[in-house]
VOGU-3710 file (C-alpha; in Angstrom, 3 decimals, decimal comma):
1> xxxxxxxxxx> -143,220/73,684/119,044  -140,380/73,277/116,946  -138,936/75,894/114,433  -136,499/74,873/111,514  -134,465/78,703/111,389  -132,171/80,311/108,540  -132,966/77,655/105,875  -133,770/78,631/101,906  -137,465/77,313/102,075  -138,824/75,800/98,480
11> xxxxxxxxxx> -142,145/74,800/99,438  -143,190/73,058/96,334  -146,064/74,629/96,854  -147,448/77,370/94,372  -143,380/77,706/93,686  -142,806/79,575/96,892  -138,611/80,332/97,536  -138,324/81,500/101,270  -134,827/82,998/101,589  -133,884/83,254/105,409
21> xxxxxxxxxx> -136,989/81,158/105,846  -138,734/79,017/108,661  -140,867/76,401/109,106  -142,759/76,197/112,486  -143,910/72,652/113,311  -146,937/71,675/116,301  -146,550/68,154/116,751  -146,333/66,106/113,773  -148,165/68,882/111,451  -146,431/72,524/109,956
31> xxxxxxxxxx> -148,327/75,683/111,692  -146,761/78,244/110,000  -144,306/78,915/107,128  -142,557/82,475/106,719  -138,720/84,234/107,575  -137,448/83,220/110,711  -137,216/85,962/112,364  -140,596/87,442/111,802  -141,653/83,394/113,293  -139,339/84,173/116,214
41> xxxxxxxxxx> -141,226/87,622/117,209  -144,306/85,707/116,429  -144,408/82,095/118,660  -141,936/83,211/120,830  -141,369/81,107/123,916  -143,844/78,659/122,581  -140,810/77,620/120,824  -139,016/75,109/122,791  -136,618/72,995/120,145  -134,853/75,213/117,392
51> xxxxxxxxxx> -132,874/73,642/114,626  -130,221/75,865/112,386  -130,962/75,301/108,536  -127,335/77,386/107,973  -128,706/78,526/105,201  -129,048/74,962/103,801  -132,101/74,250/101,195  -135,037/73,072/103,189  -137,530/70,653/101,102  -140,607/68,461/101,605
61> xxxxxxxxxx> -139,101/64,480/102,311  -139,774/62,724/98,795  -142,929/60,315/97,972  -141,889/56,824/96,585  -145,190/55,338/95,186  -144,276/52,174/93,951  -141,161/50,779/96,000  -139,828/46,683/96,917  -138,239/47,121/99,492  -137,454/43,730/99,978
71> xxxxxxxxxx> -135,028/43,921/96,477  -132,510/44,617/98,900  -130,944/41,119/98,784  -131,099/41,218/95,173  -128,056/44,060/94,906  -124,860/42,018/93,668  -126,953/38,252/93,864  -125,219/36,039/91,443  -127,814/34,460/88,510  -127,348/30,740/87,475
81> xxxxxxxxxx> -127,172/29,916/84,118  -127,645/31,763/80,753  -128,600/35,691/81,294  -132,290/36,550/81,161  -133,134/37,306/77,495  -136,516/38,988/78,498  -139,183/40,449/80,931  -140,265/36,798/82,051  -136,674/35,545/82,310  -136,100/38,120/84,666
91> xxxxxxxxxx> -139,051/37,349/87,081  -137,665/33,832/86,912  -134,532/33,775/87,092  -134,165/36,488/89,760  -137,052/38,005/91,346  -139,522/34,789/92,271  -136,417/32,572/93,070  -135,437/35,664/95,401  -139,145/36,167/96,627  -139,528/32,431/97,668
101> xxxxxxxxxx> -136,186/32,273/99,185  -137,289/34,838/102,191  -138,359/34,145/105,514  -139,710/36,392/108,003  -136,386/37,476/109,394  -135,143/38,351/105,529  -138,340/39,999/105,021  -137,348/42,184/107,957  -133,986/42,783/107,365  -134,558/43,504/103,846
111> xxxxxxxxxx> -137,247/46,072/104,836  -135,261/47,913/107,448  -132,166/48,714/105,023  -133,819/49,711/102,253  -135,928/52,178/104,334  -132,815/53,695/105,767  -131,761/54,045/102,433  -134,538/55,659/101,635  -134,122/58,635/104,801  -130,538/59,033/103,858
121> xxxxxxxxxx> -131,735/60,050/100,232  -134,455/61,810/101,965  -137,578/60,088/100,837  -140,060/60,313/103,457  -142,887/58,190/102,075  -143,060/54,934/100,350  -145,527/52,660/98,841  -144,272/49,163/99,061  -145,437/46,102/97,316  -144,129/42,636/98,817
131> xxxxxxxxxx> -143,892/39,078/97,470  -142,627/36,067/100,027  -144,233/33,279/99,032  -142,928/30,921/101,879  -143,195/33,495/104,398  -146,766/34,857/103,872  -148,703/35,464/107,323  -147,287/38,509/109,262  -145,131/39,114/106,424  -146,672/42,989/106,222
141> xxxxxxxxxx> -145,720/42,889/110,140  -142,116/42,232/110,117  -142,065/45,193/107,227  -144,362/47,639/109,332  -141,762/46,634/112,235  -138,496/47,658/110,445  -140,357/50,656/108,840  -141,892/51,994/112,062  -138,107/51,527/113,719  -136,434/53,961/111,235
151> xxxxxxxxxx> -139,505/56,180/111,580  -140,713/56,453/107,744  -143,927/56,991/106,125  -145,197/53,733/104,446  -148,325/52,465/102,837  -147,676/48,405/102,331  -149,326/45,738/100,593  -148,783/42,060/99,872  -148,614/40,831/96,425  -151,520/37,939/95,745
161> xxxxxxxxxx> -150,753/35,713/93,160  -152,169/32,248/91,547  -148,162/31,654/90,067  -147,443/29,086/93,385  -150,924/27,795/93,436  -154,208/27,845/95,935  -153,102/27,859/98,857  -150,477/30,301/98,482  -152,952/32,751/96,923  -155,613/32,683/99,940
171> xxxxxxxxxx> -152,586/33,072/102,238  -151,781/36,634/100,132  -155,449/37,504/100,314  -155,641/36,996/104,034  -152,456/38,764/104,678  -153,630/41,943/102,726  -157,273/41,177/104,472  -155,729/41,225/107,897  -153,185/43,705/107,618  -155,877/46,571/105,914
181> xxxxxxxxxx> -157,835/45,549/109,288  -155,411/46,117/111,779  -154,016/49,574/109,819  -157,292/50,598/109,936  -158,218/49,580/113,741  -154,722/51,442/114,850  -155,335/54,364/112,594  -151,712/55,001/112,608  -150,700/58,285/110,853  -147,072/56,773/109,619
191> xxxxxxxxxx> -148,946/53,047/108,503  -151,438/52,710/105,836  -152,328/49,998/103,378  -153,373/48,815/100,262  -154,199/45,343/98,437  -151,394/43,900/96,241  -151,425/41,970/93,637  -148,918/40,799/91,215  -150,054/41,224/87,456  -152,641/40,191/85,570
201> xxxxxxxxxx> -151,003/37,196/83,847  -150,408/35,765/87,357  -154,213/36,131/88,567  -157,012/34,168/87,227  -160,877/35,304/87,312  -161,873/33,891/90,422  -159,004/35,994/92,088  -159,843/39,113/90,987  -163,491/38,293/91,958  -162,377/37,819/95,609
211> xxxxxxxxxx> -160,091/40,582/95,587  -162,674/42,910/93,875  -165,438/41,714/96,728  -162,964/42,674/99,872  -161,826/45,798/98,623  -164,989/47,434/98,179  -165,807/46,261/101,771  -162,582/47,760/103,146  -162,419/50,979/101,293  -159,543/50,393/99,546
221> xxxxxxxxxx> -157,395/49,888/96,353  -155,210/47,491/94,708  -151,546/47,998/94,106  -150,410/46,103/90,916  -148,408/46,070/88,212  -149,788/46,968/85,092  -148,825/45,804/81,827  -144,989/46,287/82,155  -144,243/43,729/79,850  -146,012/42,584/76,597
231> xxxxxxxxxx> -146,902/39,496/78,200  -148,805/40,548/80,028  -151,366/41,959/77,568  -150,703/38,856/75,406  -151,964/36,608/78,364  -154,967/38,332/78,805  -156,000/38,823/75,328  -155,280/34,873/74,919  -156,965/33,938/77,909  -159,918/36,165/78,464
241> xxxxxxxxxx> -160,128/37,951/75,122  -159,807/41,081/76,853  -156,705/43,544/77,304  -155,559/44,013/80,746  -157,101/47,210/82,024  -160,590/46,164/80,390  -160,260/42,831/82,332  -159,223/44,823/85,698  -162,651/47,519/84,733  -164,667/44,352/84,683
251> xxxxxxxxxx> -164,350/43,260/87,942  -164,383/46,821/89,580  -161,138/47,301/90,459  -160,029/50,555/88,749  -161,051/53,270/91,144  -159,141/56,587/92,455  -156,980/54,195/95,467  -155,763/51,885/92,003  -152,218/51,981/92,230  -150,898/50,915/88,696
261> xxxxxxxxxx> -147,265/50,139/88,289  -145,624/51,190/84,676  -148,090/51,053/82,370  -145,957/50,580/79,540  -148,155/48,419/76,956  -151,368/50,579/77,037  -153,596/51,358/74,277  -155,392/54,798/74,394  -158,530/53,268/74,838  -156,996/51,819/78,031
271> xxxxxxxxxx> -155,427/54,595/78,995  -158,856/57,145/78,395  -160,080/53,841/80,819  -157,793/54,869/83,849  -157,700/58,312/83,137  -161,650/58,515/83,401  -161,856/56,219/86,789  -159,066/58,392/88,574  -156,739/55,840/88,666  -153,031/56,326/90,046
281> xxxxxxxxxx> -150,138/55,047/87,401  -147,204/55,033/88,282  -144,169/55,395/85,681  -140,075/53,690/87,191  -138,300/54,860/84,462  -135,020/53,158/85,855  -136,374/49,909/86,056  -138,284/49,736/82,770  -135,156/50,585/81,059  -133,364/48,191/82,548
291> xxxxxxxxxx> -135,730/45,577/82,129  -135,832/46,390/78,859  -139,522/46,737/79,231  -140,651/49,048/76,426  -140,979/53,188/77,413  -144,446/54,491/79,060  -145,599/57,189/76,781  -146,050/59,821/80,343  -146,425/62,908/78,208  -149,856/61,822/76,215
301> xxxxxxxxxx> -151,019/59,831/79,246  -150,874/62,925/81,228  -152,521/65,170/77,970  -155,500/62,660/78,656  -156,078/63,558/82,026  -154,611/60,434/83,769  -152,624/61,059/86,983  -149,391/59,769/86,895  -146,859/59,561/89,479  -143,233/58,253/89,777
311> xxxxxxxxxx> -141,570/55,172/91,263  -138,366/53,653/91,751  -139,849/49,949/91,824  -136,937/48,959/94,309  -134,158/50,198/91,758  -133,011/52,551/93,588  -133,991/54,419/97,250  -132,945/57,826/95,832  -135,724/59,725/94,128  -133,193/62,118/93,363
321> xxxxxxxxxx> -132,023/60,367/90,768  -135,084/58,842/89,147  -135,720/62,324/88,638  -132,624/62,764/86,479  -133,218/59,342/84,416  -136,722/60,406/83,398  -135,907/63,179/82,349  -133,606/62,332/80,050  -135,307/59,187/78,965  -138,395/61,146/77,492
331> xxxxxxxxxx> -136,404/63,874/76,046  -134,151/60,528/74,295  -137,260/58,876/73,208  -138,958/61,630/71,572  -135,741/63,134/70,718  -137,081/66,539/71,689  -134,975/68,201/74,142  -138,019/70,541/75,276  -139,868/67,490/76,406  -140,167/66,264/80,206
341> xxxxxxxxxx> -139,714/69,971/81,693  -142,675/70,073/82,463  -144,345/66,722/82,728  -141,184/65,293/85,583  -141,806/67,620/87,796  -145,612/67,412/87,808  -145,424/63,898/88,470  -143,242/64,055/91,489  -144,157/67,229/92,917  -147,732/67,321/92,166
351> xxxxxxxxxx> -149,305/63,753/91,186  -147,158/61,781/93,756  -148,804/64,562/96,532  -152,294/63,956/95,045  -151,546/60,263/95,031  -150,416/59,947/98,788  -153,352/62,181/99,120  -155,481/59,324/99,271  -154,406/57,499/101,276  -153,530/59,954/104,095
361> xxxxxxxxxx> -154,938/62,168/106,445  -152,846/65,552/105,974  -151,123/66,586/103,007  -147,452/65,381/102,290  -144,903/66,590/99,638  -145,487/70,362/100,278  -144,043/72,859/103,077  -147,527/74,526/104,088  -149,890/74,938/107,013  -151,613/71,551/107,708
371> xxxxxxxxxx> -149,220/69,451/106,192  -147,412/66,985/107,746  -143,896/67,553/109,080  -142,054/65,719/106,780  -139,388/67,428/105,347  -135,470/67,813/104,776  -132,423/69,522/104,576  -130,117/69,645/101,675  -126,147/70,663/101,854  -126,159/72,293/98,440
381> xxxxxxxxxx> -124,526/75,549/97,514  -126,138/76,298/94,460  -123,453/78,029/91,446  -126,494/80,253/90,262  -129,646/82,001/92,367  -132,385/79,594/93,323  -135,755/81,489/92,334  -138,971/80,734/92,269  -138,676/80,037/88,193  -135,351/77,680/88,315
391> xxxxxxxxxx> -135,620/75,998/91,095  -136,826/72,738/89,675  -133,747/73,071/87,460  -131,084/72,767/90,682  -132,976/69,979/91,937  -132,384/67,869/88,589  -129,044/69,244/87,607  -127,674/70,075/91,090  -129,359/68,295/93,954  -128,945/64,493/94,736
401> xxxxxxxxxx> -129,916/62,205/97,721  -126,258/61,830/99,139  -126,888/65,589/100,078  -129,531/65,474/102,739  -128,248/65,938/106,021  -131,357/65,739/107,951  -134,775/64,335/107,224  -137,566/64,522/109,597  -140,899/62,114/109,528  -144,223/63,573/111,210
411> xxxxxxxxxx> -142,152/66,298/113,584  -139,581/63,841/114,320  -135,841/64,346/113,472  -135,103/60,906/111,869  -131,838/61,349/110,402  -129,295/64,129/111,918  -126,180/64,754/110,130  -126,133/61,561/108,041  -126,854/59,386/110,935  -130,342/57,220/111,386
421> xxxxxxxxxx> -131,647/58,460/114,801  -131,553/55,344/117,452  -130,356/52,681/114,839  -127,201/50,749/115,513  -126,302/51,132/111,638  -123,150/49,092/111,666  -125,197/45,693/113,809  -127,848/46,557/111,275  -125,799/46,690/108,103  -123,374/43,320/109,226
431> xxxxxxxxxx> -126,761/41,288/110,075  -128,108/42,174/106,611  -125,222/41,321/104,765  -125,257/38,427/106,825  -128,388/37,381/105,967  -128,576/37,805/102,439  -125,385/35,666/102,020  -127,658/32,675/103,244  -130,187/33,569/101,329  -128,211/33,420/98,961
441> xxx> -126,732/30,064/99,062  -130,679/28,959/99,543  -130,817/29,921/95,664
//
């Protein structure tokens, strides 16, 4: 067993502060929570691997449910021609040109640095949605490849669209098909997936009928993105005189394992829709903004009952500071400075653990018995006392992901004073800049 020692334990669980705390870890689960030295008298020399918190703040790793991880190559990529006036622009100007550009080797590359990233700002779980149109089959298995090499947590899914025609589209479907198979043959604790698709506007009926069919075979749930721009409602109330989420209802496909990306253009009868079939939405604050998007009204959705979670969407690997940006957008948009105290922290600390819930076999997102071992430790000396009733208030005014010095993945120690256990960072980092300079002249 393993026993973190001397750390100031928030559990995020029942708001539990542990000062002089420990966490005792059996394998790749937490047996026991409590002060270190009463978990010292108690396992004694069943303890065989002892790490010194120094009175750092100890925290569960953070839960990314809507991630790219291939936007990696976007950072700094030079646009052609007149700026993207809107949503649509954006996808085509940037985003599908970048998409269809990858090959298998990008799609790795892409995947491995934005997951160590993601350790160094100490998110331990991610649910990633992929799009690389000319690089379809095994796709997923380049990403579950760079993600099982830096050892973190990932549900994936392939994005299955009608945009680049037929043939394209059944290659999507058979990717997500194959790849739910094998995940679920392996029944690997670190890999899970889901079924992506793109957006509504991008998927015609006969699509959705296949997609509906396969994932009530395989137990599953789609991962799409859900009315972040207007468009998208326009093209379905155009097309099939429907808006979107009554469209995705009819063919089955809103169920608790939905994972619903922004959200932004809902109506309420749309949203008392989700709300009532359990379905997961999840709000990227950063993105929408800069997108220019519209704002997803979390506080009512959440008033109605519908879980909602939050996502970075690729803008950023440091949950950190999502945190900080949706808070202050909410409090901005309703100009109510009370506003979002509550709601934030529910929808990373408690939704995002409900959501990953689903999908996994032991708890994540809390410090407590049964849960996995995923967890980290923060270099912050706080200017106040951390208690049980201001805590949440450090980690959104205080904390940030630059901090974590160590984050460790089901028992394992995957990052160690800022450095990404058995990666060669500097071959890594030199081959991905590498690589996305080609890519970039592909454009």
């Amino acid at each position: 067993m393993k026993l973190i020692e001397n750390g100031l334990i928030i559990t995020l669980n029942q708001d539990q502060i542990i000062i002089d705390g420990g966490v005792v870890i059996a394998g790749n689960l937490i047996k026991d929570i409590g002060k270190s030295q009463e978990l010292k008298e108690k396992y004694g020399l069943e303890i065989i691997e002892v790490i010194d918190a120094q009175g750092k703040i100890v925290l569960p790793g953070m839960i990314n449910t809507h991630m790219h991880l291939y936007s990696s190559f976007a950072r700094g990529m030079a646009l052609e021609g007149d700026p993207p006036q809107n949503f649509i622009e954006i996808l085509e100007k940037l985003w599908w040109k970048l998409d269809k550009a990858l090959d298998l080797e990008d799609v790795y590359y892409s995947a491995l640095l934005a997951s160590i990233e993601a350790i160094k700002n100490g998110t331990t779980t991610i649910f990633d949605h992929h799009a690389s149109p000319n690089a379809i089959a095994g796709s997923l298995d380049m990403i579950a490849k760079a993600v099982n090499e830096v050892g973190i947590r990932a549900n994936l899914a392939y994005e299955v669209s009608d945009r680049d025609g037929r043939e394209v589209r059944e290659a999507g479907i058979l990717e997500n098909e194959r790849f739910i198979r094998f995940c679920q043959q392996q029944d690997n604790e670190l890999l899970t997936a889901s079924f992506g698709l793109h957006a509504s506007f991008t998927l015609g009926n006969e699509t959705l009928e296949k997609v509906s069919r396969l994932t009530k075979e395989l137990d599953t749930g789609v991962h799409i993105h859900l009315a972040e721009g207007l468009a998208d409602q326009e093209d379905s109330i155009e097309k099939y005189g429907l808006r979107v989420v009554e469209r995705l209802a009819e063919y089955g496909l809103c169920n608790e394992k939905m994972l619903a990306a922004h959200g932004v253009h809902l109506s309420p009868k749309e949203v008392e829709i989700l709300a009532k079939s359990n379905v997961n939405l999840i709000h990227n604050p950063e993105s929408n903004m800069s997108n220019a998007v519209g704002y997803t009204p979390i506080v009512e959705m959440l008033t109605k009952g519908l879980t909602v979670g939050l996502g970075t969407d690729g803008y950023t690997t440091d949950n950190f500071e999502s945190i900080k940006v949706a808070n202050l957008l909410h409090k901005h948009q309703l100009q109510n400075p009370s506003i979002a105290g509550v709601e934030v922290p529910q929808m990373v600390f408690e939704n995002n653990r409900q959501i990953a819930a689903k999908y996994l076999k032991h708890p994540v997102g809390s410090l407590e018995e049964g849960s996995y071992a995923d967890l980290i430790i923060v270099d912050y000396q706080p200017t106040t006392p951390i208690t049980e009733e201001n805590y949440y208030y450090h980690l959104l005014f205080g904390i940030s992901g630059g901090m974590v010095e160590l984050t460790m993945v089901n028992g394992q120690v995957v990052m160690q004073d800022r450095e990404i256990v058995g990666v060669d960072l500097q071959k890594v980092y030199e081959e991905g800049r590498s690589r996305a300079q080609r890519l970039w002249s592909r454009l």
